[in-house]
C-alpha positions as CSV (number, residue, x, y, z in Angstrom):
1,X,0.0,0.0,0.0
2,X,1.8,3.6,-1.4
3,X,1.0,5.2,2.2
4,X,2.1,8.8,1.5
5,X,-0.9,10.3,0.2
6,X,-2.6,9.7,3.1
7,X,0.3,11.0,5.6
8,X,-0.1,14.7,7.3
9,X,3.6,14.8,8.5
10,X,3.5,16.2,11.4
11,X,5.7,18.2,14.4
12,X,3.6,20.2,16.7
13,X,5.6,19.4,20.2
14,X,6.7,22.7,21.9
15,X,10.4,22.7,21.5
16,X,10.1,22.8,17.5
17,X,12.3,25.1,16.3
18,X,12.4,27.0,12.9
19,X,15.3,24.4,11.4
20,X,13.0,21.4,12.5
21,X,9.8,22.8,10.5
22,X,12.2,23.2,7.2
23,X,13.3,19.8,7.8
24,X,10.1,18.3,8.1
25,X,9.0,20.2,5.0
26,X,11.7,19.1,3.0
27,X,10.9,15.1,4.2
28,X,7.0,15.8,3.4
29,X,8.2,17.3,-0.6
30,X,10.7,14.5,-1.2
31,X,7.9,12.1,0.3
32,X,4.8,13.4,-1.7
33,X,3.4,13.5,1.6
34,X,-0.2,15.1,1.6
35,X,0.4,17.4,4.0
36,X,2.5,19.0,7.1
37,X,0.7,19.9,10.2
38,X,2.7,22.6,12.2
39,X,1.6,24.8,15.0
40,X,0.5,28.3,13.6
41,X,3.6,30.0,14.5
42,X,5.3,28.0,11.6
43,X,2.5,28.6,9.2
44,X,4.4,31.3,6.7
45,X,7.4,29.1,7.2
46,X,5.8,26.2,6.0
47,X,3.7,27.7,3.2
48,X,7.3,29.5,2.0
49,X,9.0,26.0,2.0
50,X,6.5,24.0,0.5
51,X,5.9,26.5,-2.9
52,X,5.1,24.7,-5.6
53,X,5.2,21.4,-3.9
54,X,1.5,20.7,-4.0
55,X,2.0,19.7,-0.7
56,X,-0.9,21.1,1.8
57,X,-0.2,23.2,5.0
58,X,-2.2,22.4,8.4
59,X,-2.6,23.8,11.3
60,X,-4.5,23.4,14.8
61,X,-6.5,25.4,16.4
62,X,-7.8,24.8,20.3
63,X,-4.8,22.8,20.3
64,X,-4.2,20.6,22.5
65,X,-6.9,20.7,24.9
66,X,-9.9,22.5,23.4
67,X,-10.4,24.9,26.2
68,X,-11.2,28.0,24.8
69,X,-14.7,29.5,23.7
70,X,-15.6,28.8,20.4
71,X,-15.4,32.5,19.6
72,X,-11.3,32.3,20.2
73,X,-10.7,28.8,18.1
74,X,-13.0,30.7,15.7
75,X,-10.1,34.1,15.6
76,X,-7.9,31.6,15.8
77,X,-8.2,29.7,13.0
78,X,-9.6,32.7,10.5
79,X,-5.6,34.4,11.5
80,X,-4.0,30.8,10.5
81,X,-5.8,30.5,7.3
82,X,-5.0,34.2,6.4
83,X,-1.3,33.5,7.4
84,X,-1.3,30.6,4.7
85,X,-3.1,27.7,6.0
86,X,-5.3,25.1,3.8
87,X,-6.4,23.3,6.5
88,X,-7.3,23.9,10.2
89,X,-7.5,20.7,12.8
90,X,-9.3,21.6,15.7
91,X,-10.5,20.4,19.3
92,X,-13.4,20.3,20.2
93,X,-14.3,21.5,24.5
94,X,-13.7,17.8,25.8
95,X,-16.0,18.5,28.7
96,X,-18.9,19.1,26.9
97,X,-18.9,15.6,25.5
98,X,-17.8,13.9,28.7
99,X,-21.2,15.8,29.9
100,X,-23.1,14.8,26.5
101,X,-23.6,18.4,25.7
102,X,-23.8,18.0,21.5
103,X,-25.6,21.1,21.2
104,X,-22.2,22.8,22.9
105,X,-19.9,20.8,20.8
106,X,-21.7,21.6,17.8
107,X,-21.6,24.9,18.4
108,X,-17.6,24.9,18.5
109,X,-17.4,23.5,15.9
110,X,-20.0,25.5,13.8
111,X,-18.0,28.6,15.0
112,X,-14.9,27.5,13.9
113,X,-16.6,26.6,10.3
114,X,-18.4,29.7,9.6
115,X,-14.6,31.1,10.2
116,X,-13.2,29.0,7.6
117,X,-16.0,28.2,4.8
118,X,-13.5,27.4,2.0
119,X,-10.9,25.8,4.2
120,X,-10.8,22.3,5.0
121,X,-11.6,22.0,8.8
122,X,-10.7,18.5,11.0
123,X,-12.2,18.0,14.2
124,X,-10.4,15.9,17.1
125,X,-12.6,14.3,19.7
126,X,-9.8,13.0,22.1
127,X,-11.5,9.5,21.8
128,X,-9.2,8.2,24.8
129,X,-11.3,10.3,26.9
130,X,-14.8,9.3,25.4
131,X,-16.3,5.9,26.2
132,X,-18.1,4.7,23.2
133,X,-21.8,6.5,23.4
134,X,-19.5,10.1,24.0
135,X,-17.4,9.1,20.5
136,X,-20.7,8.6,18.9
137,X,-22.2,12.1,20.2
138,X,-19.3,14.0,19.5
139,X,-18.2,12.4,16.0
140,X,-22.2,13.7,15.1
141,X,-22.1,16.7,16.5
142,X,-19.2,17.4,14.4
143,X,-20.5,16.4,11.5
144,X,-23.3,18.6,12.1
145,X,-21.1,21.8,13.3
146,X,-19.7,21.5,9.4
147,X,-16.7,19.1,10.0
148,X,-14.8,17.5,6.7
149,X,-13.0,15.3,8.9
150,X,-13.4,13.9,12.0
151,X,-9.9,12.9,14.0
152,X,-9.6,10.8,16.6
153,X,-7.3,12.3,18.5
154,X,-4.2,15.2,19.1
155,X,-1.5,13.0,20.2
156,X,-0.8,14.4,23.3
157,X,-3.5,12.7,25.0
158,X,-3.6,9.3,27.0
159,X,-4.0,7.2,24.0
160,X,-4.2,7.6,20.2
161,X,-6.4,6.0,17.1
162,X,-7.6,2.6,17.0
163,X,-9.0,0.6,14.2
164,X,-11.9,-0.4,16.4
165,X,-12.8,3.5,16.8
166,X,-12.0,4.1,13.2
167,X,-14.8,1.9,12.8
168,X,-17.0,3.6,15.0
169,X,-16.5,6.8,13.6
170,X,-17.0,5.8,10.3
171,X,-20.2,4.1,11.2
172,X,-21.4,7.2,12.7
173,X,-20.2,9.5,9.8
174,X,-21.8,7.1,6.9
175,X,-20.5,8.8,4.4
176,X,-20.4,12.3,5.3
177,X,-17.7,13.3,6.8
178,X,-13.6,11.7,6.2
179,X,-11.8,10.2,9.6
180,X,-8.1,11.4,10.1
181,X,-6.6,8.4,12.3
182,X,-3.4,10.5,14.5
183,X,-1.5,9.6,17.6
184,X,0.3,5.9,17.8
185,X,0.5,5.0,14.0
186,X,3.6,2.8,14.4
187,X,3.9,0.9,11.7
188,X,2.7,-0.1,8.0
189,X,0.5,-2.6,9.5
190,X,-1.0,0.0,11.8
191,X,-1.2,2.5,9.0
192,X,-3.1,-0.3,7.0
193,X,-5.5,-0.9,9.5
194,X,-6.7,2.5,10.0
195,X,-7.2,2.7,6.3
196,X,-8.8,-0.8,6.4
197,X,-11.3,0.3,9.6
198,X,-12.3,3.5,7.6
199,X,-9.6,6.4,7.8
200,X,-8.2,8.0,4.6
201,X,-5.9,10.4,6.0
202,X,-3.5,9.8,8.6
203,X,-1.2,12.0,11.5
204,X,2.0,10.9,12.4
205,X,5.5,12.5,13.3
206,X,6.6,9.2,11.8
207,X,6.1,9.6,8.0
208,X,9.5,9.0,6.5
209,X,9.8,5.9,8.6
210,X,6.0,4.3,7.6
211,X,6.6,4.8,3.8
212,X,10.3,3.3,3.8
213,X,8.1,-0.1,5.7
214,X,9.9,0.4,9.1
215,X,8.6,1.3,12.5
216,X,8.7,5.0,13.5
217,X,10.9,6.0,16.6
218,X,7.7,7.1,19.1
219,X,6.5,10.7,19.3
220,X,3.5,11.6,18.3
């Protein structure tokens, strides 16, 4: 399976520096990698080094814990995409699922979409948190708020994807939305059994190592 058209290669820990964002823009062009996902500060740095690459530039937004008011992920994200972004991953308020409050999480996530109409907007629901009625409320209310994609996860949580919630998600979605599996793709096997389980785009700090068949080195 040619696995890099479904990679965002991606570096959002704290201690990135300037030389590690050209780095991993130079492995994403080399790698036809579909996109990079960098924190905003290294927006214009990525869009600069990825010119004429056809390689996308992402960004998060709420990032990593999704507790800010709507109205902030919403300035947010509008500053990123005017800064150069082509798409915008945000969290959702993790608390309001854990409560079952979907009209709340849709909300957030309508905000952040009427931000970004033309943009391509992902929407992590931390499933590590969620128990399996929360990942079914908040993948819907998602999908409702305006989500392209739903994502399972930020990496920075307790856990990352699994096939089985893959699965659930897409269930859930039928159809309209796309799943981005992120956080504990290891190896090609795992990256084939997200695809397998329903997920056609996939986060991982470990892209050079998944398309050359070998097992990434950790992170996220």
């Amino acid at each position: 399976m040619k696995l890099a058209p479904y990679i965002d290669h991606t570096l959002l820990k704290a201690t990135a520096s300037a030389a590690d964002i050209r780095t991993l823009c130079a492995e994403a062009r080399d790698n036809a990698f579909y996109a990079v996902c960098v924190n905003p500060v290294y927006v214009p740095l990525a869009k600069a080094e990825l010119a004429g690459s056809g390689v996308k530039v992402a960004t998060v937004c709420g990032f990593p814990l999704g507790a800010v008011s709507p109205e902030q992920k919403a300035a947010e994200a509008k500053l990123s995409v005017a800064a150069g972004a082509d798409e915008v991953d945000m969290v959702i308020h993790i608390a309001s699922a854990l409560d079952g409050d979907w009209v709340a999480v849709e909300a957030d996530v309508r905000a952040v979409r009427l931000a970004i109409p033309d943009q391509v907007l992902k929407v992590i629901i931390e499933t590590c948190y969620l128990n399996d009625e929360q990942k079914r409320g908040a993948t819907e209310a998602a999908v409702r708020g305006g989500a392209d994609f739903v994502k399972t996860s930020t990496g920075f949580g307790t856990g990352g994807a699994t096939p089985e919630d893959v699965a659930l998600m897409r269930e859930v979605i039928a159809g309209r939305a796309a799943i981005k599996a992120a956080g504990g793709v290891r190896t090609p096997d795992d990256a084939a059994r997200m695809i397998e389980a329903g997920a056609t785009r996939l986060g991982t700090s470990g892209g050079v190592a998944l398309v050359a068949g070998e097992q990434t080195g950790g992170g996220y």
